[in-house]
N, C-alpha and C positions, 0 to 999 in steps of 0.2 A: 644176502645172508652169508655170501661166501666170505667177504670182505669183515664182516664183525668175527666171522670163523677165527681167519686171518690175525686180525688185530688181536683178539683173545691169544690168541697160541703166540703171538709173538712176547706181547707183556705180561704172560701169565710166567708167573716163574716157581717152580715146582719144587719145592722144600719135602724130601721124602724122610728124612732124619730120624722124626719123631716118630715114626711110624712103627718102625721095630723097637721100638720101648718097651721091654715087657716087663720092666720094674714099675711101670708107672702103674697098672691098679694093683699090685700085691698088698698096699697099705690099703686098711678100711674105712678108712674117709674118703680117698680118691673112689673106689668101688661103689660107696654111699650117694656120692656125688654124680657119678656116672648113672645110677639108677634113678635120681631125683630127676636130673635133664632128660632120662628115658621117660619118667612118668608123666612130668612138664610135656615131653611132646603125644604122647597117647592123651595127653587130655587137650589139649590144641587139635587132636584132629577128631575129636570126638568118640575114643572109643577108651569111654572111661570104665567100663569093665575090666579091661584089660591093665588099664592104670590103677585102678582098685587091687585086682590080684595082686602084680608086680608090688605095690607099695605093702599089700601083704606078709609077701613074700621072701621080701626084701626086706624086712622089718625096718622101713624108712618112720619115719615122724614126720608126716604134710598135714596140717593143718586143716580142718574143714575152710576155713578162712582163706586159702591160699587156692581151694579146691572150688570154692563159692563162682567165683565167676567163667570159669569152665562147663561146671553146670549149667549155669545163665545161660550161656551163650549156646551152646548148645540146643537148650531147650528152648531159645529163641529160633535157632535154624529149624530144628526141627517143625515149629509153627508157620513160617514161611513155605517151610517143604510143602505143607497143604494149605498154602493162601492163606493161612493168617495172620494179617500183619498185626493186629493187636498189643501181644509183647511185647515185638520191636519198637512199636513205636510208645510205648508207655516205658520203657528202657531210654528209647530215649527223649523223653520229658521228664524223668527223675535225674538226668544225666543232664541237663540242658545244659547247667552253669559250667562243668568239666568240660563238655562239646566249646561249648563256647572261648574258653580259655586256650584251647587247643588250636582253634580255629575260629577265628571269628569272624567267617562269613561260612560258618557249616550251615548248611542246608537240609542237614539228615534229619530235623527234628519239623514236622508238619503237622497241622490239625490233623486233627483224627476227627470224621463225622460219621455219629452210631445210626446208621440207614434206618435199622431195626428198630427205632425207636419212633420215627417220625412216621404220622399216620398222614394218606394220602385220600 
């Protein structure tokens, strides 16, 4: 660990310049923008309440469309969180041809067999 330490600090080169910029949000596009990438990431980590308010708030313009697979995805984990792979994996058999293109020996796409169904 020491040595990747090491390596990092050596070729990490630290540009602090921009930092005190205090002209950079006084315009309300950079501000708008700054709040868009705030919301983008509250909806990446799944606390789209708070991305709701803020876009509020903010009086941003995000699209449900841009907002849609945040949801998704979310409400995918969430179903994992209590073992149910269901979603996931019907996410990704509507998704196959995308997967596919992306990667084409993806493996994330499996049968699904409904246990529940088959009488013993």
């Amino acid at each position: 660990m020491s040595r990747i330490g090491k390596a990092i600090d050596k070729n990490f080169i630290s540009d602090y310049a921009s930092v005190n910029n205090e002209s950079l949000f006084e315009s309300q596009t950079n501000n708008n923008l700054l709040n868009q990438v705030i919301v983008e990431h509250f909806l990446r980590q799944g606390m789209l309440e708070i991305a709701e308010q803020l876009t509020k708030e903010a009086k941003l313009d995000i699209s449900e469309e841009k907002k849609r697979p945040f949801h998704e995805l979310n409400s995918i984990l969430d179903s994992l969180k209590s073992n149910n792979l269901k979603p996931a994996l019907e996410w990704a058999i509507a998704n196959r041809e995308r997967l596919r293109q992306q990667n084409s020996s993806s493996n994330l796409e499996f049968n699904y067999i409904d246990f529940s169904s088959l009488s013993c």
